[in-house]
C-alpha positions as a Python dict, from the first residue, in 0.01 Angstrom:
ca = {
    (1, 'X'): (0, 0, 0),
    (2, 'X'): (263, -291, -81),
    (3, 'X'): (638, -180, -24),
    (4, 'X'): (873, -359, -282),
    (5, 'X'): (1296, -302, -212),
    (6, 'X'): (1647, -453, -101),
    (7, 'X'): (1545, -372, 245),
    (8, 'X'): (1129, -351, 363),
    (9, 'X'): (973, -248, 633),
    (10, 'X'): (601, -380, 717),
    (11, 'X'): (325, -173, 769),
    (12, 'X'): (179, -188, 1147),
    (13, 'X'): (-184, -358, 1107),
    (14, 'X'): (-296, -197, 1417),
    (15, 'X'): (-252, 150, 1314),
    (16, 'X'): (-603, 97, 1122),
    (17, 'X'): (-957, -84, 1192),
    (18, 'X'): (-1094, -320, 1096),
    (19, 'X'): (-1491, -269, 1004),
    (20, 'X'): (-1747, -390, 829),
    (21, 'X'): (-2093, -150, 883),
    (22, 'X'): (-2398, -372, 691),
    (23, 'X'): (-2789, -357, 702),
    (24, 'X'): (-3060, -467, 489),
    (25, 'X'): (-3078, -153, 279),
    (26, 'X'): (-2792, 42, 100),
    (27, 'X'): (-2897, 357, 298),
    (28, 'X'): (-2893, 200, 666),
    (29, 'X'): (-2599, 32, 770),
    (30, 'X'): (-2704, -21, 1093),
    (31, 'X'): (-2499, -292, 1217),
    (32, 'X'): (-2115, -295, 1261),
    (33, 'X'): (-1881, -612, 1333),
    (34, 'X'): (-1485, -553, 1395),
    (35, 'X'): (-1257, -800, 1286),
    (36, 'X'): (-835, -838, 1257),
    (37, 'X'): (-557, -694, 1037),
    (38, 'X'): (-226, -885, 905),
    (39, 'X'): (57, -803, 692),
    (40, 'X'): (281, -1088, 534),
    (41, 'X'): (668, -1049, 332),
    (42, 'X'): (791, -1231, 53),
    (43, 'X'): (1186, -1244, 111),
    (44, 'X'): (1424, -1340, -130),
    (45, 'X'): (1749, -1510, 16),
    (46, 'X'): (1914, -1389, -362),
    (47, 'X'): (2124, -1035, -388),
    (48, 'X'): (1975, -849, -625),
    (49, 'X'): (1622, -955, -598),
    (50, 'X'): (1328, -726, -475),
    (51, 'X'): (1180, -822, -173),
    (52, 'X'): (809, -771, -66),
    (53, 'X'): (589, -688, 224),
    (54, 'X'): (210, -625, 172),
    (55, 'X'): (-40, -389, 259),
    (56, 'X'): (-248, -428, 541),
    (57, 'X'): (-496, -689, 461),
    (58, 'X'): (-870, -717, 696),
    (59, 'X'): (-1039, -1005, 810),
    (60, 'X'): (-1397, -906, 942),
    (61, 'X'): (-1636, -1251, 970),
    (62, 'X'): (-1997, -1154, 1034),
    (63, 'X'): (-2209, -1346, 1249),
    (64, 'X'): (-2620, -1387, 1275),
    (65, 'X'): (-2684, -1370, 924),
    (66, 'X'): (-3035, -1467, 829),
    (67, 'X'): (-2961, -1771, 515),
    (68, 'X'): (-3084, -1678, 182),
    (69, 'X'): (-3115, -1262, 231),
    (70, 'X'): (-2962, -984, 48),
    (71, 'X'): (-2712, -777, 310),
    (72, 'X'): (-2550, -453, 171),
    (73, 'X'): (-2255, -343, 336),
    (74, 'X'): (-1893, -146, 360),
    (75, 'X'): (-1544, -192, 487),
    (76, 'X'): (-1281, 19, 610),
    (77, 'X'): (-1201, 249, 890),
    (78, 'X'): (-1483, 497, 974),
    (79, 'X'): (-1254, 696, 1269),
    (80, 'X'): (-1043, 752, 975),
    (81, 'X'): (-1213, 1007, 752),
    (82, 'X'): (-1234, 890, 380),
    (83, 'X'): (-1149, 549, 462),
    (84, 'X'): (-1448, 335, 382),
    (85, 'X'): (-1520, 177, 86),
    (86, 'X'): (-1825, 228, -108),
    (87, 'X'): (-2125, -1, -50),
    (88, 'X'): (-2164, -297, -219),
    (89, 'X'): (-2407, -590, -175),
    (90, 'X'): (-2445, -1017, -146),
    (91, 'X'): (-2690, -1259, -73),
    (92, 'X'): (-2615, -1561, 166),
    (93, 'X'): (-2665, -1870, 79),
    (94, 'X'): (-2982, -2095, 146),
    (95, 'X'): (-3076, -2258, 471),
    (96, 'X'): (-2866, -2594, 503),
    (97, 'X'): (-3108, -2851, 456),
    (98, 'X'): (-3187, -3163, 227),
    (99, 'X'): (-3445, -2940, -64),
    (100, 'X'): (-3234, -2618, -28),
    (101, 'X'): (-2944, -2537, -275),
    (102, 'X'): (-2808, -2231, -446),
    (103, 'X'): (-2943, -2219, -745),
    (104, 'X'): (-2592, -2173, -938),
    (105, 'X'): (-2225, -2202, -870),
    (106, 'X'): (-1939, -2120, -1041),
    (107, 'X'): (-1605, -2390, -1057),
    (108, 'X'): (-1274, -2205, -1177),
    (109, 'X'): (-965, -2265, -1184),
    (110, 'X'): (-617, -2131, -1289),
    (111, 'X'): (-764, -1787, -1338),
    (112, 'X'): (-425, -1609, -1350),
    (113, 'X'): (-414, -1246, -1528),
    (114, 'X'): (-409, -1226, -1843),
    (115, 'X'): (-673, -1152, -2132),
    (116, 'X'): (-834, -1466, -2113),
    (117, 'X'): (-863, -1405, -1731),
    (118, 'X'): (-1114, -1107, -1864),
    (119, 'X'): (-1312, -1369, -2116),
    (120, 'X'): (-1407, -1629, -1838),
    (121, 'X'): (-1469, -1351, -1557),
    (122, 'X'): (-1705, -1177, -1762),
    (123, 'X'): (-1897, -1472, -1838),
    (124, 'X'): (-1869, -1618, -1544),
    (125, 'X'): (-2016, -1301, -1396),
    (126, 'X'): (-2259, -1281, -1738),
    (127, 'X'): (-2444, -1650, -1535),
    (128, 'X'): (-2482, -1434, -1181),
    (129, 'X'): (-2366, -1732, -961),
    (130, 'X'): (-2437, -1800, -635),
    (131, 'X'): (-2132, -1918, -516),
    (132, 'X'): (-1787, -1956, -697),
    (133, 'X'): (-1507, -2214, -534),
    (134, 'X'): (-1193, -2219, -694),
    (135, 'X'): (-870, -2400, -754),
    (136, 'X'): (-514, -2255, -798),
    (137, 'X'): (-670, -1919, -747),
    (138, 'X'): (-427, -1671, -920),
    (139, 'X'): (-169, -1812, -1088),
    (140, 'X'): (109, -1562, -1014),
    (141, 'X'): (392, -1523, -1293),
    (142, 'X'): (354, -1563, -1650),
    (143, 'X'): (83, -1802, -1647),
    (144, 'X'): (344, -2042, -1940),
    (145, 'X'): (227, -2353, -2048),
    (146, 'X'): (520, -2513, -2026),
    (147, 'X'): (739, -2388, -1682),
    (148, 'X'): (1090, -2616, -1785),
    (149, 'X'): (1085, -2415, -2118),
    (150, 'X'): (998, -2091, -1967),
    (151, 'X'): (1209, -2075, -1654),
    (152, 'X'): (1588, -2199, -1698),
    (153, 'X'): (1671, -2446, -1419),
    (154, 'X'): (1926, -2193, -1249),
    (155, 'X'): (1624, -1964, -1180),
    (156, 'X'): (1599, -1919, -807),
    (157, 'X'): (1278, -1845, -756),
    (158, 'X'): (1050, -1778, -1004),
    (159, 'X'): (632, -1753, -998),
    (160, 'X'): (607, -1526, -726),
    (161, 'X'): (596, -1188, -814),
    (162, 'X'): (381, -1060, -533),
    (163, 'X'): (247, -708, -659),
    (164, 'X'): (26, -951, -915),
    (165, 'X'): (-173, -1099, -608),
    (166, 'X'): (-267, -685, -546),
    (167, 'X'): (-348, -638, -891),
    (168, 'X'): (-569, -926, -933),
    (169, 'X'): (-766, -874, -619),
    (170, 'X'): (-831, -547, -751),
    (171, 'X'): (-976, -635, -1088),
    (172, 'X'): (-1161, -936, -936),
    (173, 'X'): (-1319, -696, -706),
    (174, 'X'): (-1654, -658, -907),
    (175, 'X'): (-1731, -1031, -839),
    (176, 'X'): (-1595, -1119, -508),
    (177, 'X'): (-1757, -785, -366),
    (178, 'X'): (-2048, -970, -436),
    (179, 'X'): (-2009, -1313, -467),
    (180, 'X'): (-1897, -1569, -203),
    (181, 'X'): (-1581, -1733, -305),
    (182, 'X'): (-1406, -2063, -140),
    (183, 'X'): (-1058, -2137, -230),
    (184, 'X'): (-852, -2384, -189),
    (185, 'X'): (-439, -2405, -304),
    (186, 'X'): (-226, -2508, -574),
    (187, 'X'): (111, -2526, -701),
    (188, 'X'): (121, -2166, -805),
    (189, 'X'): (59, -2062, -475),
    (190, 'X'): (387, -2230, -309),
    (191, 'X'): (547, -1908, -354),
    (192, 'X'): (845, -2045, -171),
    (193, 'X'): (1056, -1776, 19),
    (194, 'X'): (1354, -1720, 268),
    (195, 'X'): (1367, -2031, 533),
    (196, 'X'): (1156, -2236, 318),
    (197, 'X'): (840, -2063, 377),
    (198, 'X'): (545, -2130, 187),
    (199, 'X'): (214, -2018, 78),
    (200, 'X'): (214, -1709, 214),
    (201, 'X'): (17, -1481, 16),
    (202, 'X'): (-234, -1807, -16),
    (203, 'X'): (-298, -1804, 366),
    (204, 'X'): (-280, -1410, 432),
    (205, 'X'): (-522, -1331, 146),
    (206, 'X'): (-814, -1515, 155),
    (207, 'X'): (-1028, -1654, 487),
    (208, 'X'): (-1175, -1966, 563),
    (209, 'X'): (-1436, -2174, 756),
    (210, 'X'): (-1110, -2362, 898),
    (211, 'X'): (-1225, -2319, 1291),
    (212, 'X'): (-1602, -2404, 1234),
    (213, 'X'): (-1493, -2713, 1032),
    (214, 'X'): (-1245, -2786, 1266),
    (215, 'X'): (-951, -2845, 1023),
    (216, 'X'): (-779, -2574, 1155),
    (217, 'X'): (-570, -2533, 864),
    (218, 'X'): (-602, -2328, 529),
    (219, 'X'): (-552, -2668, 301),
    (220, 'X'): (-849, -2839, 385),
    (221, 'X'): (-1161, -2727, 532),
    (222, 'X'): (-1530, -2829, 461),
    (223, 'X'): (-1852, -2605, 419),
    (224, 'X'): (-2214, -2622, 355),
    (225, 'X'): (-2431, -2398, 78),
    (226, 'X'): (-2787, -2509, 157),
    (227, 'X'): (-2826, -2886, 89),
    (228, 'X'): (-2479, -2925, -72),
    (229, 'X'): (-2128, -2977, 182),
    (230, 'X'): (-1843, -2942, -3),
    (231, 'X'): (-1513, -3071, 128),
    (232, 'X'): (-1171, -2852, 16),
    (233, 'X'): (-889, -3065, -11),
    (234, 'X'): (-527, -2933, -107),
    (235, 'X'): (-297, -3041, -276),
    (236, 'X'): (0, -3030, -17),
    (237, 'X'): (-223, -3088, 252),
    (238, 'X'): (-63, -3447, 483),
    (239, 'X'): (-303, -3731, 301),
    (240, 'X'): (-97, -4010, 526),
    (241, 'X'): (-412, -4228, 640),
    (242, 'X'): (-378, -4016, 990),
    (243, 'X'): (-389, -3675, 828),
    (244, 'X'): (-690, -3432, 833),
    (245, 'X'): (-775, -3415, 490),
    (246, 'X'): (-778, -3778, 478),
    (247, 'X'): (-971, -3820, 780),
    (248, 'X'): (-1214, -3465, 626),
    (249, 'X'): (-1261, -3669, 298),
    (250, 'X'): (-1502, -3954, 499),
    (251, 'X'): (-1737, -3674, 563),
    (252, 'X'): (-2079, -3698, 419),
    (253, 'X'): (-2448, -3616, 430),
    (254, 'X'): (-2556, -3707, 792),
    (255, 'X'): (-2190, -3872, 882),
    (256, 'X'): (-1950, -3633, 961),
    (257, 'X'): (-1591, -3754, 972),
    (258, 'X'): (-1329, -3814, 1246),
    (259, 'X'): (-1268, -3403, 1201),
    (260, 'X'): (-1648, -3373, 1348),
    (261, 'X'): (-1821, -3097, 1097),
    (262, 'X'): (-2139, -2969, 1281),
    (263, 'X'): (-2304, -2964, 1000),
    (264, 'X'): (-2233, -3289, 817),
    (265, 'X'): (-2287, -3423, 1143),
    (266, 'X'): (-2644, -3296, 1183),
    (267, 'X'): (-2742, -3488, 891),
    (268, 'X'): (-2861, -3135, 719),
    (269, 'X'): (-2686, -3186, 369),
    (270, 'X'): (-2792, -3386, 169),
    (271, 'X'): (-2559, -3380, -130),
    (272, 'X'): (-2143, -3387, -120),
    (273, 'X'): (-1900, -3239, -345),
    (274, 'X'): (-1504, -3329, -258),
    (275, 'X'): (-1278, -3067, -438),
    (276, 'X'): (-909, -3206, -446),
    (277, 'X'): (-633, -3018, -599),
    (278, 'X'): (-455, -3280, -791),
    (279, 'X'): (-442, -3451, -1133),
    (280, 'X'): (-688, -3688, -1287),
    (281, 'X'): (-436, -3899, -1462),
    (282, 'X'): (-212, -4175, -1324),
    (283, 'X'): (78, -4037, -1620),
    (284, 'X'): (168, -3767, -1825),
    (285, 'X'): (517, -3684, -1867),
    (286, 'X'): (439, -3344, -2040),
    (287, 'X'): (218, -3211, -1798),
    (288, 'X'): (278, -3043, -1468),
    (289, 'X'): (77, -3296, -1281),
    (290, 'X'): (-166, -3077, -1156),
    (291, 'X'): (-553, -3039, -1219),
    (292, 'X'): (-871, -3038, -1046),
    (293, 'X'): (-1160, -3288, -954),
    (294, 'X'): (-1487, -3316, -768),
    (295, 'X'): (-1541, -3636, -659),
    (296, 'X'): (-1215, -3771, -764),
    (297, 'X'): (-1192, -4147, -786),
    (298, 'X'): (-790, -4129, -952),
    (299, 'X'): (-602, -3841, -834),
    (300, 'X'): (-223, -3781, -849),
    (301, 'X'): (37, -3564, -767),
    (302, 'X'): (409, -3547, -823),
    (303, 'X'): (492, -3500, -517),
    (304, 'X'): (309, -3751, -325),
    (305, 'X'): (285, -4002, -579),
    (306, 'X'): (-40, -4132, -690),
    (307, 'X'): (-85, -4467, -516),
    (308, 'X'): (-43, -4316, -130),
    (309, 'X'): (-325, -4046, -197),
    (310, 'X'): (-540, -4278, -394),
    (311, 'X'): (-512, -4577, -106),
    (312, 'X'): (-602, -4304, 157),
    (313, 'X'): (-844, -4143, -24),
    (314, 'X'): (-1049, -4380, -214),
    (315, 'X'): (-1279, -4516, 108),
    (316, 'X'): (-1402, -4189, 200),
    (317, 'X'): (-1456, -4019, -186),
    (318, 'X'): (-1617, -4414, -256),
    (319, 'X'): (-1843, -4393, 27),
    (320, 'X'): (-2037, -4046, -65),
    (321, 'X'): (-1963, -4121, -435),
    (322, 'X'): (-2255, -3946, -606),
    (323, 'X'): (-2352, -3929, -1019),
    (324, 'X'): (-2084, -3654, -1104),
    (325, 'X'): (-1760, -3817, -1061),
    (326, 'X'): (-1455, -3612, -1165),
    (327, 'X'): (-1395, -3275, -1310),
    (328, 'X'): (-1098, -3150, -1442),
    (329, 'X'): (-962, -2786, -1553),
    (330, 'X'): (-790, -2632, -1824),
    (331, 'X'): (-636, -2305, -1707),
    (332, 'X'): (-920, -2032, -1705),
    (333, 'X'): (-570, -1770, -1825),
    (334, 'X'): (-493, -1999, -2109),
    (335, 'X'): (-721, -2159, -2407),
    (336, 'X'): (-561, -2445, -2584),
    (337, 'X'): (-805, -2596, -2759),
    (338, 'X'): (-795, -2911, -3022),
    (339, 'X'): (-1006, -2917, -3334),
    (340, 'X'): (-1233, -3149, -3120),
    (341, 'X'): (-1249, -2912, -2830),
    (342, 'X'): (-1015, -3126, -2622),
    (343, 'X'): (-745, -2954, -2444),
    (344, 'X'): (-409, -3131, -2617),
    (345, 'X'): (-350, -3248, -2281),
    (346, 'X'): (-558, -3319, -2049),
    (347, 'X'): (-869, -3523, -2210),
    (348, 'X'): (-1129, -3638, -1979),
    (349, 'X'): (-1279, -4018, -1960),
    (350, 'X'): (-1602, -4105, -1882),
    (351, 'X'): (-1690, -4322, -1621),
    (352, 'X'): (-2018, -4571, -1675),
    (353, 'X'): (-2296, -4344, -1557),
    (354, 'X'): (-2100, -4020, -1479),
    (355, 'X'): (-2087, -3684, -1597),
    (356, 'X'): (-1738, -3530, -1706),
    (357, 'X'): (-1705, -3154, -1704),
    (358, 'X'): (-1363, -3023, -1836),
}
């Protein structure tokens, strides 16, 4: 388990495997693929403050999986005895091709921890998704709604209370046991630490298709499920005009970009959803500047400014520019609704011929 004190010691990964035993039925697990361990630390340059190093946390990726078929499975170390989790079950996703898609996914984001975290899992999970992608995953601290009136400006470092991330993952369990989930960051999960370090928790916790997309990096990456390729793109990820994401953000059905995605490239999806991390509005001096879009013709972000993401952006998101054009979120921890249903805030505009979801 996590160790939380002045001084910390992390755990040795090796000491325990790293297995995943699956099959098509609950009562053969015939099949077994191996896979790494990692620990990461959350240090505090600050006397006084508690400093963190996690449990050990497995990475297993399974290969030759038929698309579209319910595997069950479970994790752990089977040399050591008691250590395997029970077995739990998902389906993959359909074969990538133009008439293929999943029949439902989930968008969330800002799911934090609190009570309305429960509300929008449970009916989330009520709608038995396919596939769930996500923005600003957890949401670590208090999950305020305004962070200069909750956090004093001689604060240090606040927002990164680490033992949360274990908590969560344990009460999301139910769903991502289950459920494939794709991630991507936010500013919640800057978590900054001792030396400047950042996003630590963000890129120890959760995998992704980084290598196969060949972004090699955890803030921006680009997938298929069945007919649909969906492009990740961070918020802090380098959008200068020879960046990755930037260069990730021209890919499309049949025209992969400079970052050459197999699939994209193959022509096998046929429909493209860009996910970027950043706000849908040009202003807004009250809000945090942070949101989330598919498809996003106007994002922004305070600290890149809106004009240099939008410039380097816009060709690419134009090019595979579909009928859903932007989406934005209102904190799945937080409900602040108007008497119109509008969050106070953040109030979407149509486009001519576009859906808005919000």
């Amino acid at each position: 388990d996590f160790q939380m004190g002045g001084a910390v010691k992390p755990l040795d990964p090796g000491t325990v495997g790293s297995v995943v035993r699956y099959g098509l039925a609950a009562d053969s697990l015939a099949r077994e693929a191996t896979g790494e361990a990692l620990v990461y630390s959350q240090l505090y340059p600050f006397e006084g403050l508690q400093n963190y190093t996690s449990g050990i946390i497995h990475h297993v990726r399974i290969l030759g999986l038929e698309p579209g078929t319910k595997y069950y499975y479970q994790c752990g170390d089977p040399a050591i005895p008691g250590a395997m989790s029970a077995v739990h079950a998902f389906r993959t996703m359909p074969d990538v091709g133009p008439r293929s898609y999943p029949g439902r996914i989930a968008v969330v984001g800002d799911l934090g921890l609190t009570y309305n975290t429960t509300s929008t899992v449970e009916h989330m999970a009520s709608n038995q998704p396919d596939l769930v992608y996500a923005n600003l995953y957890l949401t670590n601290g208090t999950g305020t709604d305004c962070y200069s009136c909750s956090f004093a400006k001689s604060t240090p470092i606040h927002e990164t209370y680490q033992p949360r991330w274990d908590y969560w993952g344990r009460y999301m369990e139910p769903v991502t046991s289950s459920t494939p989930m794709m991630v991507v960051e936010g500013n919640h999960e800057i978590e900054q630490q001792i030396g400047n370090k950042t996003f630590a928790a963000y890129s120890a916790r959760f995998a992704f298709p980084s290598m196969e997309s060949e972004s090699f990096s955890p803030f921006y990456y680009s997938f298929d499920a069945g007919g649909i390729h969906f492009i990740m793109l961070a918020a802090y990820a380098d959008y200068s005009k020879s960046g990755g994401a930037v260069q990730m953000a021209g890919e499309g059905p049949g025209k992969g970009g400079q970052i050459g995605d197999p699939m994209a490239g193959r022509g096998l999806a046929r429909a493209v959803v860009q996910h970027l991390q950043g706000s849908l509005q040009g202003g807004g001096v009250h809000e945090s500047g942070h949101g989330g879009a598919a498809l996003l013709l106007r994002p922004r972000h305070r600290l890149h400014g809106p004009c240099a993401r939008v410039r380097a952006l816009k060709p690419g998101v134009q090019l595979h520019a579909g009928p859903v054009r932007r989406r934005a979120h209102l904190g799945g921890r937080r409900r602040e609704p108007r008497e119109d249903g509008h969050h106070p805030r953040r109030r979407p505009r149509a486009l001519p011929g576009a859906t808005v979801h919000a």
